[in-house]
N, C-alpha and C positions, 0 to 999 in steps of 0.2 A: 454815892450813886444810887440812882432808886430801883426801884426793883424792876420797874418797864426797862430801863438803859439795861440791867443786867440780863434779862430776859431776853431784850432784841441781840445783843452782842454775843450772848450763848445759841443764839439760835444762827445767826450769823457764822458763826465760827462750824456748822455745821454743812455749811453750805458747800457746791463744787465750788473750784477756780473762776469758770464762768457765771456762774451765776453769783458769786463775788463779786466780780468786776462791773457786774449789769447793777446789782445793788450801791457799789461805790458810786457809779456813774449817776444814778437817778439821783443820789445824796447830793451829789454833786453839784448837777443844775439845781436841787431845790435850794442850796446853802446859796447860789450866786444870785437866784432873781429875788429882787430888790419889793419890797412890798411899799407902793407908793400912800406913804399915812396920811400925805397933807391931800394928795389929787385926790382919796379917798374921803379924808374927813371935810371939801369941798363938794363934793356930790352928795354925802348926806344932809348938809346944812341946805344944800339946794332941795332936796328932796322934803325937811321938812319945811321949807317955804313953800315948796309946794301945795303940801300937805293941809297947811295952816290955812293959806289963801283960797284953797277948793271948801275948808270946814269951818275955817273961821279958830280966833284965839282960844277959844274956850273950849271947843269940842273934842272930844277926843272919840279914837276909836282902839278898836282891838285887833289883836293880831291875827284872827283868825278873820277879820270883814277884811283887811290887806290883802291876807293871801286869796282868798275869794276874788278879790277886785283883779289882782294881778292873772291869776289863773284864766277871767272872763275876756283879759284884755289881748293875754295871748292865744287864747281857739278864738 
């Protein structure tokens, strides 16, 4: 067990009854939703086709003119 699992579980066991049960729950829904790898790894492939076809094969850019781009595109 490493030492975060021991720490959240000591810390856990400190808790009320309630606030137990709100903890078990949120655990809950996070263990049941499915994380979609393939619909995922389908929108990045599409995103770097994007990418490629706006810049061309060879160009590359950085992750900070991305997040720029992104930021101007949402205000």
């Amino acid at each position: 067990m490493s030492v975060l699992e021991q720490e959240i579980i000591e810390k856990f066991q400190r808790l009320e009854p309630n606030a137990k049960q709100r903890v078990l729950a949120t655990l809950s829904i996070d263990v049941q939703t499915s994380f979609d790898y393939a619909g995922w790894w389908l929108r990045v492939e599409a995103l770097q086709t994007s990418i490629r076809s706006h810049l061309g094969d060879q160009a590359t850019v950085g992750v900070l003119s991305l997040l720029d781009e992104l930021r101007e595109e949402e205000s």
